[in-house]
Structures are given as structure tokens and as C-alpha cells.
C-alpha positions as CSV (number, residue, x, y, z in Angstrom):
1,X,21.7,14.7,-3.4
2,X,22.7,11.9,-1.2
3,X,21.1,10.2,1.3
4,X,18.3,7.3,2.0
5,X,15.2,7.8,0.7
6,X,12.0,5.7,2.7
7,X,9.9,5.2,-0.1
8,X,6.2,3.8,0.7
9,X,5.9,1.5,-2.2
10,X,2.4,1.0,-3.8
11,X,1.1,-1.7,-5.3
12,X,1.1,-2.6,-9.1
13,X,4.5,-1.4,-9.2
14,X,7.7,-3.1,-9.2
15,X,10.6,-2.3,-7.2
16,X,12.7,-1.5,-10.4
17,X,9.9,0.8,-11.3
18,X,10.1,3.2,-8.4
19,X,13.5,3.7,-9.2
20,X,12.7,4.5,-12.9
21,X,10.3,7.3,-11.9
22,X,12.2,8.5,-8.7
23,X,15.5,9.0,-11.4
24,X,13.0,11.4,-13.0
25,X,11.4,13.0,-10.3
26,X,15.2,13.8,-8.5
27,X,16.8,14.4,-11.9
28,X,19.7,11.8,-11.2
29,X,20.9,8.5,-12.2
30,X,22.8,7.0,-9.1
31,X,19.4,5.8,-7.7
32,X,19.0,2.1,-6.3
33,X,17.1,0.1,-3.8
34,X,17.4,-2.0,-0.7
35,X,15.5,-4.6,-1.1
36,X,13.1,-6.3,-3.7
37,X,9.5,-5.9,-3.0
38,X,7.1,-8.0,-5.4
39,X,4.5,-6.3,-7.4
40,X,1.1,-7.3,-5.3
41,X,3.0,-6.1,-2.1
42,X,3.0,-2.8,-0.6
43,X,5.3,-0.7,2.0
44,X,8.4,0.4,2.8
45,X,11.3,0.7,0.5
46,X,14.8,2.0,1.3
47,X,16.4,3.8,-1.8
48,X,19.6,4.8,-2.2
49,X,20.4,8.1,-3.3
50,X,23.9,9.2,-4.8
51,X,27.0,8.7,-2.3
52,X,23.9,6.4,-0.5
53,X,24.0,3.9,-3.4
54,X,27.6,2.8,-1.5
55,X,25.9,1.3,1.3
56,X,22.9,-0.4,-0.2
57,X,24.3,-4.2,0.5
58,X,24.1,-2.7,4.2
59,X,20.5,-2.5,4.2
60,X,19.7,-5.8,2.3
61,X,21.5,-7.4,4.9
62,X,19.1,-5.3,7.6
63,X,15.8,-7.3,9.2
64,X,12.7,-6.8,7.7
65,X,8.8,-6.5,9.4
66,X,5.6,-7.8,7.7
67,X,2.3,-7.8,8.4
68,X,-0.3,-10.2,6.0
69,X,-2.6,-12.9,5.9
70,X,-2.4,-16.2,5.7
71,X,-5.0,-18.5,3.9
72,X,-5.8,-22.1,4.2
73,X,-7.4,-24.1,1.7
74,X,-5.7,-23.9,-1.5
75,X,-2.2,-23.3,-2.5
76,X,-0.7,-21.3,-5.4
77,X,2.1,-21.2,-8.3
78,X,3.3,-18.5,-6.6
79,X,2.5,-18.8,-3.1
80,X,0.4,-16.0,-2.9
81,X,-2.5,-14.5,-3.9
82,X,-1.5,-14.1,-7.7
83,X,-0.9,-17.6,-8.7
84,X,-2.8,-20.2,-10.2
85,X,-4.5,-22.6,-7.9
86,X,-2.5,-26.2,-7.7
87,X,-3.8,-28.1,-4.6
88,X,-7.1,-27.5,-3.0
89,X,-8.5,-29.4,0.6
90,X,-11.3,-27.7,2.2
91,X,-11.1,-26.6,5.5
92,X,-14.1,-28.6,7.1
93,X,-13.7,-26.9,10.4
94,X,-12.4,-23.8,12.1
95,X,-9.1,-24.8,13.6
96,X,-8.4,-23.2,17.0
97,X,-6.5,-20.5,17.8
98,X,-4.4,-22.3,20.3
99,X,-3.3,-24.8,17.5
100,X,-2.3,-21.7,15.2
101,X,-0.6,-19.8,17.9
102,X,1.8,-23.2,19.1
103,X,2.2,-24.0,15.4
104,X,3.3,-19.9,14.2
105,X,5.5,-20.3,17.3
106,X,7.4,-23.5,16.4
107,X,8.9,-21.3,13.4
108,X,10.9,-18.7,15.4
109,X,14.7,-18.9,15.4
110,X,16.4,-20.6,12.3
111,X,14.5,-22.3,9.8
112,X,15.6,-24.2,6.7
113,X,13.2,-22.7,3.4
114,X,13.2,-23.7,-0.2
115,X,12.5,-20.5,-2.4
116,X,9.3,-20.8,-4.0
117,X,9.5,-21.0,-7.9
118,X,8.4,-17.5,-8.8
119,X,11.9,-16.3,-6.5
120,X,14.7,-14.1,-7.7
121,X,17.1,-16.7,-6.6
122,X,19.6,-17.7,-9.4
123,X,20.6,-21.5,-10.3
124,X,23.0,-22.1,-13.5
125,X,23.3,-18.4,-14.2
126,X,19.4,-18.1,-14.5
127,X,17.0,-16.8,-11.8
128,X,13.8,-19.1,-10.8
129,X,11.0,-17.4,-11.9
130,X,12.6,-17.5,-15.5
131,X,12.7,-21.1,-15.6
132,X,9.4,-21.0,-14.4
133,X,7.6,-18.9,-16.7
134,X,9.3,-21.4,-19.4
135,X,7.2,-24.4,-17.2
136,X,10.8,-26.0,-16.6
137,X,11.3,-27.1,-12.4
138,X,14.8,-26.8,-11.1
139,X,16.1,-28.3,-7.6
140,X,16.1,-25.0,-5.5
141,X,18.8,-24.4,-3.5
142,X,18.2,-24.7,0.4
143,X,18.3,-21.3,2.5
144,X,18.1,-20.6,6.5
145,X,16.2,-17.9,7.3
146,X,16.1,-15.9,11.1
147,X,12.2,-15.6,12.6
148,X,13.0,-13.6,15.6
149,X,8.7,-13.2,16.0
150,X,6.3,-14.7,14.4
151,X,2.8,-14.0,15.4
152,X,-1.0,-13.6,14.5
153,X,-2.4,-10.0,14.9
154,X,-6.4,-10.8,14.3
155,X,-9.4,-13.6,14.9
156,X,-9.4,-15.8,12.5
157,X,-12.4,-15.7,10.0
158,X,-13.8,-19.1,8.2
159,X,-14.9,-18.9,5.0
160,X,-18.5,-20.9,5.1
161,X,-19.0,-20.6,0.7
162,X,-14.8,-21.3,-0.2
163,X,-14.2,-23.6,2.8
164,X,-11.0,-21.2,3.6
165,X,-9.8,-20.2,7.0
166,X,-7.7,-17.0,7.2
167,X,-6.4,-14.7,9.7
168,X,-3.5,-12.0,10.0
169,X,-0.2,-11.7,11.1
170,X,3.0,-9.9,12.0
171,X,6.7,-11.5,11.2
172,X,10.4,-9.9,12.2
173,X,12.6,-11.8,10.5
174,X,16.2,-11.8,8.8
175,X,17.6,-11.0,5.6
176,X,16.1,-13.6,2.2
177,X,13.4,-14.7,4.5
178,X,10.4,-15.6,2.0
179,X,7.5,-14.7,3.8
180,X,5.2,-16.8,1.2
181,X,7.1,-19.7,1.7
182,X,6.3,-19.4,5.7
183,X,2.6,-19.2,5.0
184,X,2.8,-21.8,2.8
185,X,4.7,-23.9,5.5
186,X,2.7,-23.2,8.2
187,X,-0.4,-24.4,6.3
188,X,1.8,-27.8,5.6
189,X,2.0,-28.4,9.8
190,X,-1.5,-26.9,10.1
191,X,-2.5,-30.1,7.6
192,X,-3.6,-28.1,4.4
193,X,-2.4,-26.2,1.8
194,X,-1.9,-22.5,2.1
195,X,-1.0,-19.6,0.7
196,X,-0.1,-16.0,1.3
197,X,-3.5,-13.8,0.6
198,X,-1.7,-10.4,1.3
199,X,1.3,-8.8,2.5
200,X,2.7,-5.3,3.6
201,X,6.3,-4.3,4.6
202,X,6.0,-2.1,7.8
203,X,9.8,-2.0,8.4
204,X,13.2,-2.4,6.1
205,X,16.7,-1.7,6.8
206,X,16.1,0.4,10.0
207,X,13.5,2.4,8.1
208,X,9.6,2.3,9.4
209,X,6.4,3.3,7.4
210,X,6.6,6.2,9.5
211,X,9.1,7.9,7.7
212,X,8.0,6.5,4.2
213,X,6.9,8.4,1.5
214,X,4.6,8.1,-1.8
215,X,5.7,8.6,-5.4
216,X,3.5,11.5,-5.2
217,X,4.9,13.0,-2.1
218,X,8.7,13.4,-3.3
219,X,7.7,14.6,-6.5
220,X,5.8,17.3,-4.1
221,X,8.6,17.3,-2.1
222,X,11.3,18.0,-4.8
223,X,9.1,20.5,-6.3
224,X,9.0,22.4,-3.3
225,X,13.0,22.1,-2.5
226,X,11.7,20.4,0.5
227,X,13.4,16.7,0.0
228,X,16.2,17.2,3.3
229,X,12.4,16.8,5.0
230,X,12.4,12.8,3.5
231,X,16.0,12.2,3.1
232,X,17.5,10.4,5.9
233,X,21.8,10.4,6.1
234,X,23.8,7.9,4.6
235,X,24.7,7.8,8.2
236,X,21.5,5.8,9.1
237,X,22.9,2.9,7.4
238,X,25.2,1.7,9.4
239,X,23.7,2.5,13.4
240,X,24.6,-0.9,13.9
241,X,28.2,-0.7,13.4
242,X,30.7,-0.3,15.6
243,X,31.9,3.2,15.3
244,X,35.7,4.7,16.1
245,X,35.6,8.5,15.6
246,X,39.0,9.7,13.8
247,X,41.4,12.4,14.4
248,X,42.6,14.9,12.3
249,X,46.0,12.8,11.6
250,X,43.9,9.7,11.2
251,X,41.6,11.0,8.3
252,X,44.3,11.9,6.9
253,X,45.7,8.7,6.6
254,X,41.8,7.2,5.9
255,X,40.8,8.7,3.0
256,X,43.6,8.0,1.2
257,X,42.7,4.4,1.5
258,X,46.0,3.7,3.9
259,X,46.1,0.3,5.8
260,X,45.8,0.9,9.8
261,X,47.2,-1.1,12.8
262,X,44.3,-2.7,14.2
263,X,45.7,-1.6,17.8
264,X,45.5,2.0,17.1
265,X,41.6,2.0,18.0
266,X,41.7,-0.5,21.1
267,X,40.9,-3.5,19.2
268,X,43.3,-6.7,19.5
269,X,40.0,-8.4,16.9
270,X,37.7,-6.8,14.9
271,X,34.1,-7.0,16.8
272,X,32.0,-7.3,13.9
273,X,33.3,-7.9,10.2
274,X,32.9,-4.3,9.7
275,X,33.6,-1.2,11.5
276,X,32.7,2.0,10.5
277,X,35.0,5.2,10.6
278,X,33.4,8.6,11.0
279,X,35.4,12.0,10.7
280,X,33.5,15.1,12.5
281,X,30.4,13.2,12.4
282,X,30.3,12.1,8.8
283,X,30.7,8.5,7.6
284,X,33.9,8.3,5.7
285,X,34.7,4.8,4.8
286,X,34.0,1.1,6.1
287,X,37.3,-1.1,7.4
288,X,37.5,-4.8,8.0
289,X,40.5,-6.7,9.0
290,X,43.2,-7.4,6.6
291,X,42.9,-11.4,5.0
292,X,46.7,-12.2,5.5
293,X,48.1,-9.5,8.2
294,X,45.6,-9.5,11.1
295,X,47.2,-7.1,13.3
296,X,45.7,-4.6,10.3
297,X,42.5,-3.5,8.6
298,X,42.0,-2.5,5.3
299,X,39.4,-0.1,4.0
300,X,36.1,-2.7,2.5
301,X,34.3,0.3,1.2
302,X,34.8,4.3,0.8
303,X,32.0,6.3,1.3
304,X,33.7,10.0,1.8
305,X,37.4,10.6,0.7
306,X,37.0,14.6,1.2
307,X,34.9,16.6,4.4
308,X,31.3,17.8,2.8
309,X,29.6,20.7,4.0
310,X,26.5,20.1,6.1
């Protein structure tokens, strides 16, 4: 079995969970996933299955679409709902809409974001949220992150008993965005503390909730013998690469990992880093231009080194 798998992630679980119970469920071990979602969040999660597990960097690297709330009023340990309260400043008045909407759009394009504390970001060899279950504070490393939109999706509703002021919103952004941390800085220009009160992945790697599925479905699914009806190709991966379709003398030549002259596909430069070579419309292997000898490309990653039947 190889392919991508769209899996709807519930919450409770972690994402190192689904992949415990999907090795069961499919009866393999070269199952991995595309990108961490935390426990309280739910939606769509890309795994890797078997010859898929090769391009799982791929879909990390892939943009990502959210939909939550924001909440003003307090902030959190963790930045969202989970945490422990740390700052509080009621919100005395409904802020108005206008304000929120110039404010949510002064964050698209590239920001700069400190990981939040509870992150999985490593510093000396340890990740954050270790050092921060031992109560130690580290200086966090400083990311940019891509907000190509950033927008709210709902009315925002005031809290008359907490003093809060929340509303919802949709965000397309880039690979190691923290969507927490944007909540949490949009409350900082908005004047108060904030957090994240809820969040859902609608979109990951190319993958949309559309084609998810639950735990429950795949084990239905597998059951069945019905899984080709959830499994996208390994192919699906790389839609954004630049793809050269080889001849017969060509694969020949690929799948034995030979270096090829750059000119040979109508390139004088690579591009993208990447380009992907495909043999009778299967993905075979991944090239990128040679370090040293730039009039040639050397395979970066081999997906296919022999035809499979479809």
C-alpha cells in the first residue's frame, strides 16, 4: 500500500497517535505524517503511506488553511485555549470591526514570530515545550512566517460576564506559521492580551477536508478492501513541481541513480530546486542540480527504481 492518506484528525488525539492506530488498522509500519497538529486541534492530516513516506518533507513544506477564533482579554501559557491564564485586561468595550479588519490585514506577507513556549521548536538539542514543562524559559529563536490571507469569517460577539471579545477567522499561510502566536499578536496591536480559543485545519499539503477521512472510516474502509477510494497517489505530492516526462533510454539511465546533463531536458538552470521525473506517468525519482558541476543534476530523492503495475 502506498499512497497519501487525508486523514480528518479528531480532537484529544495527537498526531503521533493517529499514526499508532492507522499502523494497526493498515497492518504496516512505514506510516508517517505531514505535519504536526496539537492535541485540542482538529482537521486535516496528510499521512504517508509506504513508498509515500519518501515525500513527506514535500508536504511539510506545503501551505496550510485554518479556520479559529480569536479571544481578547486574557492570555495563556500556551496561547490557546489549554493554558493557564498569565495576563488578564478586560475588554471595557466592543472594538469595531473596521479596527480588526485593518489590524488582521497589516499581518499579511512576511512576518517575523517567536514560537510560543509550548512549540516543538528545538534549542541546545532540546525542544521548547520540554524546557517548559521543567518551568525553565529559553531565548526562542526568531522565525518568518508567509500570511498570504488573513481574515475574519464572523461578527464579533462581547462577552458582557468575562469582559472578552471574540470572533472567527480564516488564515492561508506558509509552512511553521504558528497560528497561536498570530492571535496572540494581533491581540498585542489590538491593545490587549489574547489568545487562540479554537482552531481547525481545513487544508494541508494540497489536501482539503473534503477528501479527509476519520479513524473510523479507514478502518471501514480497509475492512471493506475499499482504501484505493481514500488513498490519493504519491503523485499528489509533488503537483507543484516542475515535471519532465522520460523516455524509455532515459529511465533507464534514472533509476539507476545516473547523473544527467542538465541540457538534455531544455534547462540551461534548474527552475525550482527540485524537479520531478515521471516515467509512463508514475513519479520515479526527484533531481536537483549538481553542488560542484552545474551543467548536471543529481538525483535528491528516489521514489521508484522499477515500473509498478497500476
Amino acid at each position: 500500500m502506498d499512497g497519501i492518506l487525508p486523514l480528518w484528525k479528531e480532537r484529544g488525539m495527537t498526531s503521533h497517535d493517529c499514526v499508532f492506530k492507522l499502523r494497526k488498522i493498515l497492518q504496516t509500519k512505514k506510516v508517517g505524517h505531514g505535519g504536526t497538529l496539537d492535541p485540542d486541534v482538529d482537521g486535516v492530516l496528510p499521512i504517508c503511506i509506504g513508498k509515500g513516506t519518501k515525500v513527506i518533507e514535500y508536504l511539510q513544506d506545503n501551505g496550510k488553511i485554518y479556520q479559529g477564533e480569536i479571544t481578547l482579554g486574557f492570555s495563556t501559557t500556551t496561547e490557546d485555549a489549554s493554558g493557564e491564564i498569565v495576563e488578564k485586561k478586560e475588554v471595557k468595550e466592543p472594538l469595531s470591526t473596521e479596527e480588526i479588519d485593518q489590524m488582521m490585514t497589516s499581518f499579511i506577507g512576511t512576518i517575523i514570530q517567536v514560537p510560543p513556549m509550548f512549540s516543538a521548536v528545538k534549542v541546545k538539542g532540546k525542544r521548547l515545550y520540554e524546557y517548559a514543562r521543567a518551568g525553565e524559559t529559553v531565548e526562542r529563536p526568531i522565525r518568518q512566517a508567509e500570511i498570504k490571507s488573513f481574515e475574519r469569517i464572523s461578527e464579533p460577539i462581547y462577552n458582557l460576564e468575562k469582559h472578552t471579545f471574540s470572533w472567527r477567522f480564516q488564515v492561508d499561510c506558509g509552512k511553521g506559521t504558528y497560528v497561536r502566536t498570530l492571535a496572540v499578536d494581533l491581540g498585542e496591536k489590538l491593545g490587549y492580551p489574547a489568545h487562540m480559543s479554537d482552531l481547525t485545519r481545513l487544508a494541508s499539503g494540497g489536501y482539503s477536508a473534503g477528501q479527509a477521512r476519520t479513524l473510523a472510516q479507514v478502518a471501514e474502509l480497509m475492512e471493506n478492501n475499499q482504501m484505493n477510494q481514500a488513498l490519493q497517489p504519491i503523485e499528489s505530492a509533488v503537483t507543484d513541481f516542475p515535471r519532465v516526462n522520460l523516455t524509455d533510454n532515459q529511465w533507464q539511465k534514472v533509476k539507476n541513480g545516473q547523473l544527467m546533463p542538465i541540457k538534455e531536458f531544455g534547462y540551461k538552470q534548474l527552475p525550482a530546486p527540485l524537479i520531478a521525473f515521471f516515467y509512463q506517468d508514475q513519479l520515479v525519482s526527484l533531481y536537483q542540480q549538481h553542488p560542484e558541476k552545474n551543467w548536471l543534476l543529481k538525483p535528491s530523492k528516489v521514489i521508484r527504481n522499477e515500473q509498478e503495475s497500476n
